[in-house]
N, C-alpha and C positions, 0 to 999 in steps of 0.2 A: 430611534433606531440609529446605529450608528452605522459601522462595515461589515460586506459579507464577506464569507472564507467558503470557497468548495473544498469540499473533504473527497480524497483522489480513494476509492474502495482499493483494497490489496487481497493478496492471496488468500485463500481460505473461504471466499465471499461468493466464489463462484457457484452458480446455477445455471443447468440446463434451460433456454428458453431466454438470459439476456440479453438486451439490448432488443428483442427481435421487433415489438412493437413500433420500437423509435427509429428502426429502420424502415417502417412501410409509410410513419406516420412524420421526419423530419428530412429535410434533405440534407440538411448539415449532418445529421447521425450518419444518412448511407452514404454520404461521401466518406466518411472515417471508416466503415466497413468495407466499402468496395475498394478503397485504399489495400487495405488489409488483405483482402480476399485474393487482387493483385500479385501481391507481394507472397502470397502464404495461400494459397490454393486450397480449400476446405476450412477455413477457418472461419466462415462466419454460420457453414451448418454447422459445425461442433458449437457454436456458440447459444446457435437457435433451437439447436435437436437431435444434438449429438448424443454419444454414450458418457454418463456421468463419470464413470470411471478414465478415459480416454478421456476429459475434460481436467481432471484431476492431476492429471502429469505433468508436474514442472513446466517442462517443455511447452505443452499446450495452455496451462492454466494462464500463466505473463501474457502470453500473446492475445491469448481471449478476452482476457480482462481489461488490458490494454485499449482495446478498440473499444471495451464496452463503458467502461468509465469516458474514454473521450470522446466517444460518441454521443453519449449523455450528456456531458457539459456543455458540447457544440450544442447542444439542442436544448437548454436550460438559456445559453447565452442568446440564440435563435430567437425564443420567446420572448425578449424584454427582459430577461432576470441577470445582471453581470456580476461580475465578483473583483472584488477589489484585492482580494488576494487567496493563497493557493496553498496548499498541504496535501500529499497523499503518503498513504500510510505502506512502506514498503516500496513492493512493485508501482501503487499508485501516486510515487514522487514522479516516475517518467510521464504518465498523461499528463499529470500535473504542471509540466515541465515545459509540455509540449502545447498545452491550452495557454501557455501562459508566452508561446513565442521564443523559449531559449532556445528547443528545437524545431528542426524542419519535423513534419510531423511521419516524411519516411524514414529519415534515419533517426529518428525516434523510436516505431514500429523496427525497426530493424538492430535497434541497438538493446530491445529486449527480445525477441528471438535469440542474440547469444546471450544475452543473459541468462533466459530460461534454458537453453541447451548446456551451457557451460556449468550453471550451479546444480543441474539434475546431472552431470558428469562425475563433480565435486561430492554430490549427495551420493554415488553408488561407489566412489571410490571410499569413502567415510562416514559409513552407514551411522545415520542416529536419529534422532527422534526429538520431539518440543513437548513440553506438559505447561497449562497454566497453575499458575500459582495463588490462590483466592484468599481474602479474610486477614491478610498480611499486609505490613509495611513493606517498602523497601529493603532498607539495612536489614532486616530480620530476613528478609527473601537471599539477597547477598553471601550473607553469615551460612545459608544452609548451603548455595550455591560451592562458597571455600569450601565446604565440608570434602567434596568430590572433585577427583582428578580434572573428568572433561564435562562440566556440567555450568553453563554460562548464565545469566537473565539478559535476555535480549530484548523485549519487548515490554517497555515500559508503558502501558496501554492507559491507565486510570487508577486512581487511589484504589486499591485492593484488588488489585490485579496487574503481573507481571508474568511472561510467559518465558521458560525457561529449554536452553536447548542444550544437546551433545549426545554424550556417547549415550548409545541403546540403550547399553547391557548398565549402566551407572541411572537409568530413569527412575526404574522401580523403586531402589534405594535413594533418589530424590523426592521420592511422591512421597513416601514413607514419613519420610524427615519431615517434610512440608507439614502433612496431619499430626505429628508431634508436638510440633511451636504451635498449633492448634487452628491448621488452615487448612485448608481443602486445596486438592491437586487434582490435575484433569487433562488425563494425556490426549492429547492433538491429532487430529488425523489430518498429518503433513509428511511427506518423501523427503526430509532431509534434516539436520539441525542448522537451518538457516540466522545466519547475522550473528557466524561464531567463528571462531579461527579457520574451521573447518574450511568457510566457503573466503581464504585469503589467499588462494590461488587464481580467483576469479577477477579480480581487484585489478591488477593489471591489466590482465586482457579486454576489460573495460576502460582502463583506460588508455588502451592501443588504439583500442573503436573509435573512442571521444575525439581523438587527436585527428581521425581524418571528418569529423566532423564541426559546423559551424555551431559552436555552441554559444550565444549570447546571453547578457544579463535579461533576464524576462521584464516583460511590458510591466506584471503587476510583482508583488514579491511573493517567491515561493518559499514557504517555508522548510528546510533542511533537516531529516530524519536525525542526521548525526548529531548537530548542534542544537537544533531547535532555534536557530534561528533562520532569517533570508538568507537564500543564494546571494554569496559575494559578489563586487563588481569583480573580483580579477577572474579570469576564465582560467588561472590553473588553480584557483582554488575551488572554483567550480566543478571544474575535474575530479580534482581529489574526493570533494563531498557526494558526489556521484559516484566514483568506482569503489570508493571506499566501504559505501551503506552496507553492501552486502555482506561483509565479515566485521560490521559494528551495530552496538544496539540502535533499537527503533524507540527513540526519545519523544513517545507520541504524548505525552499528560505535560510534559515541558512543551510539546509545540506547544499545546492546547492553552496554555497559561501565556506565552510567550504571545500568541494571537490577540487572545482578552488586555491583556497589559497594553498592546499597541492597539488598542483600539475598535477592535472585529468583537462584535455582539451575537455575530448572527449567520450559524454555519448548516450549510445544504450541503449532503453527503451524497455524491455521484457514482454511477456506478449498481455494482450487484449488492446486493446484503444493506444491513442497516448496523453492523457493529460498530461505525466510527461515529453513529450518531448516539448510540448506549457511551463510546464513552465519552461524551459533551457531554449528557446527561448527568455522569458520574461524577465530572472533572470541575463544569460551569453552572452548576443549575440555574443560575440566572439568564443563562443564555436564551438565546433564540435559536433553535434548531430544525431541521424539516430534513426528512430522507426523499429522496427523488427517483428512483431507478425501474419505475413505469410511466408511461405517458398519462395516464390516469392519475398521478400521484404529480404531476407536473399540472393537470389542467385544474387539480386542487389547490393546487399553489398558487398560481396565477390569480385564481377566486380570493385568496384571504389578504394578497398581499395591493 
């Protein structure tokens, strides 16, 4: 066995009833909740037994998920299980970010509530929409992508799978094209076309945020959406790769290669949902992989390892 990687869960992954377990059952989870709860007044019942839809909003989804991915790796780390380095996919680069020490973990929690407020401002001023793209290469996703005015690939997810966003009214005629080159297309139920020019108004004012915060090189390396590589030492390149994510692609099958190549064998996915651990599977099959985001699925873990 060589190194492990937590994989930070992002948008899309949310479910009614996260985290709610590892709040009764770790102290380090309900310190990350009760942090949140603090800060954000109702936020860990929408997280435990709220309304799906009201869970669903930009605005509330970051925050939720937020506490619920770092809540979990506090209590993955809690147990005896560490992680030698860090990746979250999206929204789940900041826990990531913040498990790993570059942020304090309030102005962490605080620096995605404007996140999530400001890209669901960005999303209602530039209405559009994401579809995945299946059964395709790259270039060939790309090539359909030029085809249309406002139509990006943002999400580089795993070999035959890239998730494409922009204008609404331009999707249908992307989905089309998609099933032509003879792939499957599969529109997304997501509030905006995130990590596309669209949300490059946002960019700044995260990095307005950053600048009254202490943002350090992390204890372990976290892997960078943009680059696919670690957070630099210099803190304004750190910056940049941070305020930037949100109106650039999410280069998750490059992290995933980039991790294996330096070393990391063996990735535990934290957080709601199990999609980052579908695409290890797709990207490493020789990996080692385990999803984590029950305490039951934690006291499994414990047992095998």
């Amino acid at each position: 066995m060589g190194k492990t990687a937590f994989l930070f869960a992002g948008q899309g992954a949310q479910a009614v009833g996260m985290g709610q377990d590892f709040y009764a059952a770790s102290s380090a989870a309900k310190a990350v909740f009760d942090l949140g709860e603090r800060l954000c007044p109702g936020i860990t019942q929408l997280c435990f037994s709220g309304d799906p839809a009201e869970l669903s909003r930009t605005e509330n989804t970051q925050p939720a998920l937020f506490l619920t991915d770092l809540a979990i790796a506090q209590a993955v780390r809690e147990a005896g299980i560490p992680a030698d380095a860090a990746a979250g996919f999206s929204l789940g680069e900041i826990p990531a970010l913040a498990f790993a020490g570059a942020l304090d973990v309030e102005d962490a929690f605080r620096f995605v509530l404007l996140r999530g407020k400001t890209m669901a401002e960005q999303s209602a001023l530039h209405p559009g929409g994401m579809a995945a793209a299946l059964k395709l290469d790259a270039p060939t996703v790309e090539a359909v992508c030029a085809q249309f005015r406002e139509v990006w690939p943002v999400n580089y997810n795993c070999p035959g799978q890239i998730s494409c966003a922009g204008n609404a009214d331009e999707l249908d005629g992307f989905c089309a094209a998609i099933r032509e080159k003879g792939g499957r297309a599969v529109k997304l139920a997501v509030s905006g076309a995130f990590h596309t020019p669209y949300m490059q108004d946002v960019a700044p004012v995260l990095r307005h945020a950053l600048a009254g915060m202490s943002f350090r090189a992390p204890r372990i390396p976290v892997y960078a959406n943009r680059t696919a590589l670690p957070y630099p030492e210099q803190e304004d390149a750190r910056v940049e790769a941070l305020s930037m994510q949100v109106c650039s692609p999410v280069r998750w099958e490059a992290t995933l290669r980039a991790l294996w190549a330096d070393g990391f064998d063996r990735f535990i996915e934290v957080g709601a949902g199990q999609t980052l651990t579908g695409c290890v599977k797709r990207t490493l099959p020789e990996a080692h992989f385990a999803t984590i985001n029950t305490v039951e699925q934690l006291d499994g873990f414990k047992k095998e390892v």
